[in-house]
BALOBA-1460 file (C-alpha; in Angstrom, 3 decimals):
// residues 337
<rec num="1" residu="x" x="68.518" y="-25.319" z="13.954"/>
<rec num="2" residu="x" x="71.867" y="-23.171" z="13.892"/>
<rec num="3" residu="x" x="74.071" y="-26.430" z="13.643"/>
<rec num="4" residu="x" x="71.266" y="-27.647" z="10.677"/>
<rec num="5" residu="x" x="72.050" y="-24.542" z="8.796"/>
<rec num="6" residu="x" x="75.923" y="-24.716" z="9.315"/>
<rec num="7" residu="x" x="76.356" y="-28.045" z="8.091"/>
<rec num="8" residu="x" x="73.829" y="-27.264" z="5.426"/>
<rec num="9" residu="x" x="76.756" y="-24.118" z="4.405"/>
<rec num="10" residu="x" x="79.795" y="-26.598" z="4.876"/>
<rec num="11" residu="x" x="78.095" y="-29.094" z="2.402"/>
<rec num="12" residu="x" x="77.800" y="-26.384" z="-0.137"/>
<rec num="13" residu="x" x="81.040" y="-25.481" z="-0.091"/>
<rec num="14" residu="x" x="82.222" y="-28.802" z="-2.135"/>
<rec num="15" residu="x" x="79.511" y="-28.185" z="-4.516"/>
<rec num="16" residu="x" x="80.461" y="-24.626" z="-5.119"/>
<rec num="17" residu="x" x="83.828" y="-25.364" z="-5.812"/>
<rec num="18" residu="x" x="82.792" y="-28.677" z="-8.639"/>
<rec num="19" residu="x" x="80.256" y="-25.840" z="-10.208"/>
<rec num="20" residu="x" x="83.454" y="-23.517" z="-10.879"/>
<rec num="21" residu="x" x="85.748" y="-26.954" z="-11.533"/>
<rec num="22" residu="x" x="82.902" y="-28.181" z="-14.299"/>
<rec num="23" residu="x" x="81.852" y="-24.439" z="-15.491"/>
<rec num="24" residu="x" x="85.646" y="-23.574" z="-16.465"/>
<rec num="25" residu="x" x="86.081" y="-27.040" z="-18.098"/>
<rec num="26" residu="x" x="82.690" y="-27.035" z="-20.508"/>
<rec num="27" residu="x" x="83.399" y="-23.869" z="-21.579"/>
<rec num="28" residu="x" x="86.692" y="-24.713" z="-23.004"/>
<rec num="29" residu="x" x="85.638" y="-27.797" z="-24.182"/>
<rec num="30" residu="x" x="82.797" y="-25.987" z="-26.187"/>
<rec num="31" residu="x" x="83.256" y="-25.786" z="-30.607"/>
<rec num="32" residu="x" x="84.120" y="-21.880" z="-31.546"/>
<rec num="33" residu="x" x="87.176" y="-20.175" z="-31.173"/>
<rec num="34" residu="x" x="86.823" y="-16.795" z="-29.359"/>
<rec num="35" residu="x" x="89.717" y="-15.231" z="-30.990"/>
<rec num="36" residu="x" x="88.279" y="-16.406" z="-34.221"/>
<rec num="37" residu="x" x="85.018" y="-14.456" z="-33.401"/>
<rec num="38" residu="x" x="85.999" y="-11.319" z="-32.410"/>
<rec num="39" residu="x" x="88.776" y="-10.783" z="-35.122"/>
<rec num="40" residu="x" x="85.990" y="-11.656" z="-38.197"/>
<rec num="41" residu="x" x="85.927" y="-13.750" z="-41.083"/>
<rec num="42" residu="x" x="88.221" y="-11.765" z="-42.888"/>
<rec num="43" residu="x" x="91.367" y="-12.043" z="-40.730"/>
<rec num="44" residu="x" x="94.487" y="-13.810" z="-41.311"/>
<rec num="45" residu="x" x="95.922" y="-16.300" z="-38.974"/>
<rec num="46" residu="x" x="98.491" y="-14.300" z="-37.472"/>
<rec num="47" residu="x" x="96.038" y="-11.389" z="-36.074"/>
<rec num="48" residu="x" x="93.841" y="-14.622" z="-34.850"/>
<rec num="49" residu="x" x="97.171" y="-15.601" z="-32.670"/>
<rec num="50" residu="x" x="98.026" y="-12.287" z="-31.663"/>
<rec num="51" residu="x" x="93.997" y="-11.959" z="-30.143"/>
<rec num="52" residu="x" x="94.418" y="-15.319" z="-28.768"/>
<rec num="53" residu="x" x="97.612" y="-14.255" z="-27.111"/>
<rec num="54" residu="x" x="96.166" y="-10.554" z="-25.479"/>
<rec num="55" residu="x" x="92.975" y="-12.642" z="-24.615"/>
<rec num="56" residu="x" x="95.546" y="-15.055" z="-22.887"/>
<rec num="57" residu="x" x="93.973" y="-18.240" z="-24.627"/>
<rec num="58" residu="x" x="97.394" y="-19.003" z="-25.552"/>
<rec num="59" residu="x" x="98.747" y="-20.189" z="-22.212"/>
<rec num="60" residu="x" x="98.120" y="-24.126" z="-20.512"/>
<rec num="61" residu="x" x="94.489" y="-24.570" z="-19.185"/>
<rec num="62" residu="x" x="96.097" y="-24.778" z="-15.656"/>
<rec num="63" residu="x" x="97.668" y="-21.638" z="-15.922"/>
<rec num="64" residu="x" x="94.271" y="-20.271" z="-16.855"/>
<rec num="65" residu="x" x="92.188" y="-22.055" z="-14.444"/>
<rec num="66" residu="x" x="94.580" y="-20.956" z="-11.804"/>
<rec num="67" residu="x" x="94.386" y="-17.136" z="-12.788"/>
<rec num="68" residu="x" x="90.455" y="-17.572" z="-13.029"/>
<rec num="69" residu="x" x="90.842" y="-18.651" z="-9.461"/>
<rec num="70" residu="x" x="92.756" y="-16.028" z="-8.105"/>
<rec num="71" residu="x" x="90.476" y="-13.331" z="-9.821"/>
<rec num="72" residu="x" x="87.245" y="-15.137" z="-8.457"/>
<rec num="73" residu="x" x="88.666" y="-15.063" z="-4.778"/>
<rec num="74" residu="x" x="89.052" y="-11.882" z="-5.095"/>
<rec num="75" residu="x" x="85.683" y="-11.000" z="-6.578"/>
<rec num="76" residu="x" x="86.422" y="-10.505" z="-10.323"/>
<rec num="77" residu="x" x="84.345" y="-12.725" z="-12.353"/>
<rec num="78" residu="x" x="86.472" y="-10.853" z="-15.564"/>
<rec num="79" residu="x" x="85.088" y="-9.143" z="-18.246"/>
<rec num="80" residu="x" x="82.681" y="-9.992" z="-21.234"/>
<rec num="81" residu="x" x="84.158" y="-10.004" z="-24.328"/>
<rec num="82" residu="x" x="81.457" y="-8.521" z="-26.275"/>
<rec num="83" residu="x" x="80.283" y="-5.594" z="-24.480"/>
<rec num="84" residu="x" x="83.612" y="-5.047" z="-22.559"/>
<rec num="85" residu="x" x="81.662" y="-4.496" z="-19.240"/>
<rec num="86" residu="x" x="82.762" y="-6.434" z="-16.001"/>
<rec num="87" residu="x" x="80.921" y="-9.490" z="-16.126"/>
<rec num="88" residu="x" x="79.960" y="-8.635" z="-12.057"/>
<rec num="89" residu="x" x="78.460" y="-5.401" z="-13.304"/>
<rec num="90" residu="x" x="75.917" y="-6.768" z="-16.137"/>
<rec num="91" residu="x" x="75.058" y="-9.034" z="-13.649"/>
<rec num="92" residu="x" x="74.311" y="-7.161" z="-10.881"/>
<rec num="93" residu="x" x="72.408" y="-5.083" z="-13.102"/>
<rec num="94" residu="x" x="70.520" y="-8.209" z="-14.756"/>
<rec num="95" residu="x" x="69.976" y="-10.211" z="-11.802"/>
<rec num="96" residu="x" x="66.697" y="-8.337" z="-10.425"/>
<rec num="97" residu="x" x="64.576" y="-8.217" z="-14.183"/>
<rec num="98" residu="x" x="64.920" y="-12.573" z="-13.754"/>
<rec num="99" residu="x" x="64.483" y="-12.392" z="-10.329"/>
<rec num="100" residu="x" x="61.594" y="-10.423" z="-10.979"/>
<rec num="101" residu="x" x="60.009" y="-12.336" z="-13.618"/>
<rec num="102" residu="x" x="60.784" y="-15.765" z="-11.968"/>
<rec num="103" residu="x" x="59.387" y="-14.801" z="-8.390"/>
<rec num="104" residu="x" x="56.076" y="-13.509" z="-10.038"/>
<rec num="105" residu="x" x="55.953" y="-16.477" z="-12.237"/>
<rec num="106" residu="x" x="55.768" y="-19.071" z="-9.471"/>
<rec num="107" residu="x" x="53.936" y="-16.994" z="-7.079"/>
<rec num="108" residu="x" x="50.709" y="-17.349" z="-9.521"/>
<rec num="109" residu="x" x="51.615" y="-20.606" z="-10.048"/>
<rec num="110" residu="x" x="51.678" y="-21.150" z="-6.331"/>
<rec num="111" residu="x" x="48.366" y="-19.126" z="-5.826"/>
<rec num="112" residu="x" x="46.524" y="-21.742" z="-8.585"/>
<rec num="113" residu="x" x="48.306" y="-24.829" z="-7.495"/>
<rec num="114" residu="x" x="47.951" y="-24.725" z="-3.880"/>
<rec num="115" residu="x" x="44.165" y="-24.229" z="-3.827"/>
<rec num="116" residu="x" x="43.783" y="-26.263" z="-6.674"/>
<rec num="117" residu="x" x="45.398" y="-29.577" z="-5.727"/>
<rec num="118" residu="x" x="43.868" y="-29.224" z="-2.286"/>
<rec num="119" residu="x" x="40.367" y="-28.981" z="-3.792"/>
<rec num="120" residu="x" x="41.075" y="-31.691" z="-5.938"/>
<rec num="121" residu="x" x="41.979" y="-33.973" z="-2.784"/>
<rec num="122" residu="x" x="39.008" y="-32.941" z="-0.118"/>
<rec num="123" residu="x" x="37.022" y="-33.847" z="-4.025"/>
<rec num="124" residu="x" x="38.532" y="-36.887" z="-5.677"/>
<rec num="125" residu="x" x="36.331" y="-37.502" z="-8.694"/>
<rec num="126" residu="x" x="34.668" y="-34.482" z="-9.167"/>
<rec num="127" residu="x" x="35.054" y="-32.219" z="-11.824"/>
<rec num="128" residu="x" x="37.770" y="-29.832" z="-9.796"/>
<rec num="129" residu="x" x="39.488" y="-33.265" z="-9.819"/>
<rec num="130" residu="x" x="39.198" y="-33.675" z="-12.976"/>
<rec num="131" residu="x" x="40.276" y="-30.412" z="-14.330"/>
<rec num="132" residu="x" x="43.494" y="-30.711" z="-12.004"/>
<rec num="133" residu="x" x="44.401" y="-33.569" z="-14.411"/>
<rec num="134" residu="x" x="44.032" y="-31.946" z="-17.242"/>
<rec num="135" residu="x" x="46.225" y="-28.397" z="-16.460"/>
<rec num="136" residu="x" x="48.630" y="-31.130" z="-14.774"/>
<rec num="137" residu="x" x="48.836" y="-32.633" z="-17.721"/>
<rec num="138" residu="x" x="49.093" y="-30.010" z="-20.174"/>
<rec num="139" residu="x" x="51.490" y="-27.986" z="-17.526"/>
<rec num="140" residu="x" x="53.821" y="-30.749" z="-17.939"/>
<rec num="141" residu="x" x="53.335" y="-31.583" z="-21.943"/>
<rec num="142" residu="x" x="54.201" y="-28.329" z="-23.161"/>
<rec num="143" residu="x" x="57.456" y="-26.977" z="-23.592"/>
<rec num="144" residu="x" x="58.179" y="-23.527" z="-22.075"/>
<rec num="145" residu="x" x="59.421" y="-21.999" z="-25.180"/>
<rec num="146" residu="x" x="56.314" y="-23.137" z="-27.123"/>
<rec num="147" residu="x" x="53.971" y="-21.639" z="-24.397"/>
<rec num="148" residu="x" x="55.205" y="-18.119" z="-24.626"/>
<rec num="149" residu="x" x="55.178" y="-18.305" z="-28.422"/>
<rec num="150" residu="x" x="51.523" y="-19.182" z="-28.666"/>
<rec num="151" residu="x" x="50.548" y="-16.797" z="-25.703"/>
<rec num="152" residu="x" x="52.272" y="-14.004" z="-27.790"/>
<rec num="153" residu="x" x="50.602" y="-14.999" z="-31.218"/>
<rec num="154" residu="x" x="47.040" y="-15.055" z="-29.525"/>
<rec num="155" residu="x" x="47.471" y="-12.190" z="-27.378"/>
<rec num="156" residu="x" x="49.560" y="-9.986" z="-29.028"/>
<rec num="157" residu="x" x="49.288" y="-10.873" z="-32.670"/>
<rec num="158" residu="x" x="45.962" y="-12.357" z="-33.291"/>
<rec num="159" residu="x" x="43.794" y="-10.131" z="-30.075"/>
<rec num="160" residu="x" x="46.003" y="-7.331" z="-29.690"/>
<rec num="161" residu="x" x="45.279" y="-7.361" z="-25.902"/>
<rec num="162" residu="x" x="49.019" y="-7.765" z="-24.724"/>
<rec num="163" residu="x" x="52.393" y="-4.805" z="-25.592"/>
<rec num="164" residu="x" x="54.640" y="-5.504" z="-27.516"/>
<rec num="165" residu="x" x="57.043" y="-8.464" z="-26.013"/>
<rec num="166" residu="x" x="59.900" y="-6.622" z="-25.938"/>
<rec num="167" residu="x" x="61.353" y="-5.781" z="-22.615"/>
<rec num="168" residu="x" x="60.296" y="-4.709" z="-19.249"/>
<rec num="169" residu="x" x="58.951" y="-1.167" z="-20.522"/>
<rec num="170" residu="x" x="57.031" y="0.496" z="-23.397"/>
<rec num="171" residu="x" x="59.444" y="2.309" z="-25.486"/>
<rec num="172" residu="x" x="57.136" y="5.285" z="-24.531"/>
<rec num="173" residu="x" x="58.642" y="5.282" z="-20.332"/>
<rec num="174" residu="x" x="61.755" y="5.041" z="-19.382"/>
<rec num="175" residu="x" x="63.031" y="3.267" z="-16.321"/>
<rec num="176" residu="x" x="62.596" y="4.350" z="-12.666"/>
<rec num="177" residu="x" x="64.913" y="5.036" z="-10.292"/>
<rec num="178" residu="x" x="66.795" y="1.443" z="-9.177"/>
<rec num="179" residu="x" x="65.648" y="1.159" z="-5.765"/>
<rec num="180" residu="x" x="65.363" y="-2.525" z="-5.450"/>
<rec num="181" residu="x" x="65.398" y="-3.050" z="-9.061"/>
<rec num="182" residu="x" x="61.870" y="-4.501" z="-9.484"/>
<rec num="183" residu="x" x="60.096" y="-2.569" z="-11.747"/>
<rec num="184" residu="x" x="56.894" y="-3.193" z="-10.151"/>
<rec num="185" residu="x" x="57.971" y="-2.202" z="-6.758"/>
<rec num="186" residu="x" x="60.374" y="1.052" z="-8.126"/>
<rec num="187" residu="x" x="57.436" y="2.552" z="-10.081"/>
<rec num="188" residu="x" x="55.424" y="2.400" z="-7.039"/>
<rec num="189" residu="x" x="58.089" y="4.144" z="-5.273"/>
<rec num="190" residu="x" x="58.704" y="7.080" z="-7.438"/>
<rec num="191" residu="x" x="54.681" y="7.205" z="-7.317"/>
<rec num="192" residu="x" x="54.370" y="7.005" z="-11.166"/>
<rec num="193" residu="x" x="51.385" y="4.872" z="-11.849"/>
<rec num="194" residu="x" x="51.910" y="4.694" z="-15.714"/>
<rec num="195" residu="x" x="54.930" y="3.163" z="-15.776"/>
<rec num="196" residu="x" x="53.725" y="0.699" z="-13.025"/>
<rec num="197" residu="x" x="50.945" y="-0.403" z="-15.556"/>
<rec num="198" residu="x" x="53.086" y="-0.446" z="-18.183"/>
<rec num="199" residu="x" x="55.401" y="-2.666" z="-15.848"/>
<rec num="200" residu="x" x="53.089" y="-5.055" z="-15.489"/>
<rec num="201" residu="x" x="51.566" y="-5.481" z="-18.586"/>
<rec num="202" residu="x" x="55.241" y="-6.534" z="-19.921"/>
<rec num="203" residu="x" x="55.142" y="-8.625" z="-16.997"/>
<rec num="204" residu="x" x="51.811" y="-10.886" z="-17.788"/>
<rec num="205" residu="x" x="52.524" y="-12.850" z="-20.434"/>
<rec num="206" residu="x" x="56.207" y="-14.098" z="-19.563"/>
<rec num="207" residu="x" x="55.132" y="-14.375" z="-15.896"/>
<rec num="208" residu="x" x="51.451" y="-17.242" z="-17.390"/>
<rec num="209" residu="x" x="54.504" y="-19.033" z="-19.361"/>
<rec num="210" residu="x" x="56.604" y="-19.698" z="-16.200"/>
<rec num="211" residu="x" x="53.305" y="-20.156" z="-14.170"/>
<rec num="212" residu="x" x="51.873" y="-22.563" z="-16.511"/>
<rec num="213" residu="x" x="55.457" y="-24.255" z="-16.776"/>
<rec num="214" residu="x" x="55.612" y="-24.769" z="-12.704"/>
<rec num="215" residu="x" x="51.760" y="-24.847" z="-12.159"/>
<rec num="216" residu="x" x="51.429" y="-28.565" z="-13.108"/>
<rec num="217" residu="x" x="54.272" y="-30.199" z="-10.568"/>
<rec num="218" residu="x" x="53.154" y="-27.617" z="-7.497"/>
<rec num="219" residu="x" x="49.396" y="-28.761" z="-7.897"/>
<rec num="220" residu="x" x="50.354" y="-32.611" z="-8.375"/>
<rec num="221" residu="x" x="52.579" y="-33.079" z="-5.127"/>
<rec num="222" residu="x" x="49.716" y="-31.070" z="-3.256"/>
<rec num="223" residu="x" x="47.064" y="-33.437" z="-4.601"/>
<rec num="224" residu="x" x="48.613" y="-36.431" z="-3.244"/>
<rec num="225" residu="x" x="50.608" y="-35.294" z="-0.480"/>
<rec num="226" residu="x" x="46.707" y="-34.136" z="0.614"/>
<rec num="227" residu="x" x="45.500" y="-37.422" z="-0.553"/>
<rec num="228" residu="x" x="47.950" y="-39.371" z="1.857"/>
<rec num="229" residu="x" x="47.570" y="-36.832" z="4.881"/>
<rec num="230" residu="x" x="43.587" y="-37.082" z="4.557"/>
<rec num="231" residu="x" x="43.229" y="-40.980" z="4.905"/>
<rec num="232" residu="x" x="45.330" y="-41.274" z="7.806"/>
<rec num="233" residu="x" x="44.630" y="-42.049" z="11.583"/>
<rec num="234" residu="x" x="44.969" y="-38.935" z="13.231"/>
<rec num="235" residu="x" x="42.502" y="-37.344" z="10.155"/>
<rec num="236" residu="x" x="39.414" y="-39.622" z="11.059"/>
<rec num="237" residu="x" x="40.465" y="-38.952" z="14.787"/>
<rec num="238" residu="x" x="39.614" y="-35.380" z="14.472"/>
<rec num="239" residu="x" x="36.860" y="-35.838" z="11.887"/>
<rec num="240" residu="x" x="35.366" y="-38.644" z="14.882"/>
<rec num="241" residu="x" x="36.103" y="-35.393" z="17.289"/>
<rec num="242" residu="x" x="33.317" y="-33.406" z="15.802"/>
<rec num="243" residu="x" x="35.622" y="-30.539" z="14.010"/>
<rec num="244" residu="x" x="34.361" y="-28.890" z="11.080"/>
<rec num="245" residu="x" x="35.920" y="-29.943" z="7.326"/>
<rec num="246" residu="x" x="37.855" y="-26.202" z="7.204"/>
<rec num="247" residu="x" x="39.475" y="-26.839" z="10.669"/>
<rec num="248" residu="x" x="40.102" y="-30.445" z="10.226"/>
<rec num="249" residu="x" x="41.479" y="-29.714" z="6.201"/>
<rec num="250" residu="x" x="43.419" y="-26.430" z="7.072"/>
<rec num="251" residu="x" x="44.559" y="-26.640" z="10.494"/>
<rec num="252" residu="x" x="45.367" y="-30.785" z="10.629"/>
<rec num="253" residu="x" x="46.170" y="-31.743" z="6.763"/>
<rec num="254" residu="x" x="47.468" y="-29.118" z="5.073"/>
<rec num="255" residu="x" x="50.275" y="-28.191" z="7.184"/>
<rec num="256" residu="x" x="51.246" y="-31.839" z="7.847"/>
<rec num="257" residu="x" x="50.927" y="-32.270" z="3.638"/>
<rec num="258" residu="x" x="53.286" y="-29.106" z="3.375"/>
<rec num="259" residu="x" x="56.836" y="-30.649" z="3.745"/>
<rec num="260" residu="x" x="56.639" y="-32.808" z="0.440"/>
<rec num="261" residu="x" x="55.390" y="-29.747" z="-1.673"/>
<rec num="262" residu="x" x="57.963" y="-27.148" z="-0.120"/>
<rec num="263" residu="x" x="60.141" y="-29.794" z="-1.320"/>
<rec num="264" residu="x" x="58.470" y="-29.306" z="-4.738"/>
<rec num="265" residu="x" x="58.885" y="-25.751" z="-4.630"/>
<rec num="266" residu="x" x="62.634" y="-25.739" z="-4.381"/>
<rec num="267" residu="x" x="62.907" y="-27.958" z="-7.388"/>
<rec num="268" residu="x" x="60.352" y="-25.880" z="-9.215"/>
<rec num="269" residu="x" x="62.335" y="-22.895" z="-8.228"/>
<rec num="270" residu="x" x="65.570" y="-24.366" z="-9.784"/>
<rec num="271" residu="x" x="63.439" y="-25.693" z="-13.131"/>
<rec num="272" residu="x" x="62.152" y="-21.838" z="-13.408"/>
<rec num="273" residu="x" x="65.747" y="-20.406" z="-13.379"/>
<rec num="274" residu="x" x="66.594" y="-23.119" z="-16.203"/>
<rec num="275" residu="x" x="63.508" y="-22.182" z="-18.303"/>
<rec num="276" residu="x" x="64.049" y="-18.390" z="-17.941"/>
<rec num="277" residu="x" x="66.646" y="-18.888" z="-20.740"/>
<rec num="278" residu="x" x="64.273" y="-19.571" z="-23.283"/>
<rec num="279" residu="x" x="62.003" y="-17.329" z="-22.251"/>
<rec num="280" residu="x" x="64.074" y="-14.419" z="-21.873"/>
<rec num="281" residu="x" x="64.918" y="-14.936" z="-25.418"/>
<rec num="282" residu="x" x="60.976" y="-15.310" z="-26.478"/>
<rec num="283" residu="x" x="59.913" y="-12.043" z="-24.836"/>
<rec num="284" residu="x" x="63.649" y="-9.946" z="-25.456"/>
<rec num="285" residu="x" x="63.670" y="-10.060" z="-21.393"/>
<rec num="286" residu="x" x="66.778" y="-8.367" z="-20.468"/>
<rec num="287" residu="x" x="67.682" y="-10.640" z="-17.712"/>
<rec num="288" residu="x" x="70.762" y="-12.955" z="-17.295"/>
<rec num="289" residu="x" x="69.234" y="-15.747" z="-18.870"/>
<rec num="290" residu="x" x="69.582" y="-13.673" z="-21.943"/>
<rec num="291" residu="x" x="72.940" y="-12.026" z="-21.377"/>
<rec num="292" residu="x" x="74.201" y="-15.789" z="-20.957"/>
<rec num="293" residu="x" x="72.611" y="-17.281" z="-23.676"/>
<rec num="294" residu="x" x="74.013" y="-14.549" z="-26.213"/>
<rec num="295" residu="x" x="77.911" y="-14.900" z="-24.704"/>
<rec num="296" residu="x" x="77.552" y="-18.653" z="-25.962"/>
<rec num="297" residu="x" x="76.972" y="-17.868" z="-29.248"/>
<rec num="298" residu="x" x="79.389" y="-15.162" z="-29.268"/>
<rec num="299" residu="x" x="81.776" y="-17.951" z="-27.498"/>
<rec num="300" residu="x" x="82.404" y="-15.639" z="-24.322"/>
<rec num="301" residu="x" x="83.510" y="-17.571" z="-21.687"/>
<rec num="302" residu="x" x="83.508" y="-15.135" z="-18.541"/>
<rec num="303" residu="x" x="79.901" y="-14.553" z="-18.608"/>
<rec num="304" residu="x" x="78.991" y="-17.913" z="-19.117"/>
<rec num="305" residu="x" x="80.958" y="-18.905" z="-16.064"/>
<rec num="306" residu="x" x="79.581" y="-16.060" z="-14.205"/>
<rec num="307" residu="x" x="75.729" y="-16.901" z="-14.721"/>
<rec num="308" residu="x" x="76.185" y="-20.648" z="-13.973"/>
<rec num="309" residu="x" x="78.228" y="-19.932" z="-11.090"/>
<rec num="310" residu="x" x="75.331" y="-17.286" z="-9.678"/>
<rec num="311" residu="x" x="72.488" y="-20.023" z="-10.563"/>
<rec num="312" residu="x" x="74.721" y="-22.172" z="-8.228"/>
<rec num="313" residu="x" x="75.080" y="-19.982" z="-5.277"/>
<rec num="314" residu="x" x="71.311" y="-18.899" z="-5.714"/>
<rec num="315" residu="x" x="70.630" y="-22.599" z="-5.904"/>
<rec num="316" residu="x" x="72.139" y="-23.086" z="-2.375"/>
<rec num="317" residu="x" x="70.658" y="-20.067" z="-0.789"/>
<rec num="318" residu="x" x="67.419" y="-21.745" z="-2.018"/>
<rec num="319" residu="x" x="67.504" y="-24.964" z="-0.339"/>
<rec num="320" residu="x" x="68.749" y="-22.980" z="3.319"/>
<rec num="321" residu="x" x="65.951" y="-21.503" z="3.053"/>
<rec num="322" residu="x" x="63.733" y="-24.721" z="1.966"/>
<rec num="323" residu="x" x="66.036" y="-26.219" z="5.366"/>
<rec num="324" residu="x" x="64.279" y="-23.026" z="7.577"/>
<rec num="325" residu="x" x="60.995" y="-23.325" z="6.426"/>
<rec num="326" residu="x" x="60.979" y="-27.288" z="7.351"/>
<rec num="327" residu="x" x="62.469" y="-26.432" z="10.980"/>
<rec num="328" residu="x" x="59.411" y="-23.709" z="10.965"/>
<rec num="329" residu="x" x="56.653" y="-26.135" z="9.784"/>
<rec num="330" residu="x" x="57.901" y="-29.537" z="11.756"/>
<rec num="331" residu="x" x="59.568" y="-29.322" z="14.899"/>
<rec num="332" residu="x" x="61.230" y="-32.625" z="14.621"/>
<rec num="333" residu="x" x="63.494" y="-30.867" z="12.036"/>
<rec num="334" residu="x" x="64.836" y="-28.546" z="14.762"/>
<rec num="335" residu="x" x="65.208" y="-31.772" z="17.446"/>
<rec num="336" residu="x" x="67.598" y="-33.564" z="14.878"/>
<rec num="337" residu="x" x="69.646" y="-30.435" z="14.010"/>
């Protein structure tokens, strides 16, 4: 399992190094001048070139790939142009409201889908079956952004049920002590139960638009990964043994139908940090989906390269940890590594 994971680290380091190769390139190659943008519409050309040249713009894109190198070996993902913090910094601070948001997100969407798609398998053409289809379906029609806008109009604007979507507290509390963080877990920490309530009602409605985003694609693989694990031999062997449907579904089918829908869950995982940019931006979520999305208007390169290149690294933590889970639920993983 050790030699699994180490090759699993070397392979990532090629990756790694195309994501900052690509990342540097796009962003250059992108329409907007940031000298242009940060010295206004009223300034002449020769204050533009001067910016350009302090911004260092000015020089070959190899000299400025090879100084963005040197800074990100030695930890310095630079600065952001627009709110002069180090790009490391907003990030750091950023990171744990998506992480947050994302994690709750697909844990509901696991605690649905899972039981769901299972039901729907021991139950093909019932009505559970049925209604699997359908939130399958719709889960997969709608787009993410348009989710969290008509969550917010019903419960917000038309029912009145849901705060204000805009950020992670009521204007009313202010922010507990960073312990890990998680609002949710910090507010629990510092004992105040206000805030915690307050935490998570900011936290429901951008939480059902990710669920209902990675609900559909969880509950689909487990429906016919359970479909295909239920109809074969060694199934009807312990059905023909006498064991009851809960042993024979839980013990012998589920586990042997998990490998195909962990595989699910790392690609779900990957789609949710993708559609946390939009909506970050529907609920003001001050996360790094955000942060990212306004240094691309604003034509800010060092952030830009600093979020993809943490969605990268978080991408290949994600799939070592997919690579553990497989050597934990089938043994043969463990023989090959």
């Amino acid at each position: 399992m050790l030699s699994l994971i180490a090759k699993r680290l070397a392979f990532a380091i090629p990756s790694l190094i195309g994501v900052v190769i690509v990342t540097f390139l796009l962003t250059r190659a992108l329409p907007g001048d940031p000298a242009a943008y940060f010295a206004g519409p009223a300034a002449t050309k020769e204050a533009v070139e001067q910016i350009r040249k302090k911004l260092g713009f000015d020089k070959p894109l190899v000299e400025q790939f090879f100084r963005y190198t040197v800074d990100l070996a030695h930890g310095d993902l630079g600065s952001s142009l627009t709110t002069g913090q180090p790009v490391a910094t907003e990030i750091r601070n950023r990171l744990p409201a998506s992480a947050e948001l994302t994690l709750l997100g697909l844990l509901v969407s696991v605690a649905i889908a899972l039981p769901l798609g299972v039901l729907a398998a021991t139950r093909p053409g019932s009505w559970i079956d049925h209604t699997c289809r359908v939130v399958t379906t719709a889960g997969v029609s709608l787009p993410v952004f348009f989710t969290g806008l008509v969550l917010v109009y019903v419960f917000y604007f038309r029912l009145g049920w849901s705060p204000a979507p805009l950020g992670r507290l009521d204007v009313f509390y202010s922010a507990p002590n960073a312990v890990t963080g998680f609002y949710l877990i910090d507010t629990l920490i510092a004992g105040d139960a206000e805030a915690f309530r307050s935490a998570l009602s900011q936290l429901i409605l951008p939480a059902a638009t990710l669920a209902i985003f990675s609900l559909a694609p969880i509950a689909r693989m487990t429906r016919a990964s359970m479909l295909q694990v239920l109809s074969s031999e060694f199934v009807r062997t312990a059905r023909a043994s006498g064991l009851s449907p809960a042993t024979v579904t839980v013990t012998y089918a589920f586990r042997n139908a998990m490998l195909p829908v962990i595989t699910t869950l790392s690609m779900v995982f990957s789609f949710l940090l993708g559609a946390n940019v939009l909506v970050e931006k529907v609920f003001a979520w001050p996360g790094i989906g955000s942060y990212a999305v306004e240094a691309l208007i604003a034509s800010d390169f060092a952030p830009v390269q600093g979020f993809v290149l943490t969605m990268a690294v978080m991408y290949v933590l994600l799939n070592l940890v997919i690579d553990i889970l497989y050597g934990v639920i089938d043994p043969r993983v463990r023989l090959e590594g």
